[in-house]
C-alpha positions in Angstrom: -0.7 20.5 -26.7 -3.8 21.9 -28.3 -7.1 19.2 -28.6 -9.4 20.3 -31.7 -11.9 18.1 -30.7 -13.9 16.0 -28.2 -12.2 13.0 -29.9 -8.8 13.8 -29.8 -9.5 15.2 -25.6 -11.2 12.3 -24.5 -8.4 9.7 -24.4 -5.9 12.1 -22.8 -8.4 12.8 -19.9 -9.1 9.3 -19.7 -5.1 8.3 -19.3 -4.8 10.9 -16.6 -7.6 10.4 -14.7 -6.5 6.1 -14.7 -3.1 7.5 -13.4 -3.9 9.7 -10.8 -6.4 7.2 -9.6 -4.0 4.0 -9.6 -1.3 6.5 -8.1 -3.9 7.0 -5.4 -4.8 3.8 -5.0 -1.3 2.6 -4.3 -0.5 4.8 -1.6 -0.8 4.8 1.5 -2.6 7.2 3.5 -2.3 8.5 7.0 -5.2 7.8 9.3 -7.0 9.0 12.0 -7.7 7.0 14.9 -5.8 4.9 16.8 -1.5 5.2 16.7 0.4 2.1 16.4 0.5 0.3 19.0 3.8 -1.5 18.6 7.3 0.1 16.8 9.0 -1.8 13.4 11.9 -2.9 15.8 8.7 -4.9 18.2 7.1 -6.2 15.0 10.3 -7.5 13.3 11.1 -9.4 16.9 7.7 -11.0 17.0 8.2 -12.4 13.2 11.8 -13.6 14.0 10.0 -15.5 17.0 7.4 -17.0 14.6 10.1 -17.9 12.3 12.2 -20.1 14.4 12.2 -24.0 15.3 9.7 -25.3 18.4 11.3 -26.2 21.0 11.8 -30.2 22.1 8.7 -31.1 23.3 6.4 -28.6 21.7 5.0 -27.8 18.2 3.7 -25.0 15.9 
């Protein structure tokens, strides 16, 4: 696609630039620093803990 003018450039540049930058936004990065500490398998346990009933005597 060929742009004659300013005009016509200006909104295509605009609606890519809004793309890549939401696109970048969205994702998720690696890091430096620190590694996980715990695995998806030790996470998921600790929620299902969380999640359950108190026991008899105790409360939340």
């Amino acid at each position: 696609m060929r742009c004659e003018s300013a005009e016509q450039l200006f909104p295509i540049l605009r609606r890519d630039i809004v793309k890549k930058v939401s696109e970048s936004a969205l994702a998720e990065k690696p890091r430096s620093g620190q590694t996980k500490k715990y695995t998806r398998v030790a996470e998921t346990e600790v929620v299902a803990q969380a999640c359950t009933e108190s026991p008899d005597g105790r409360r939340r």
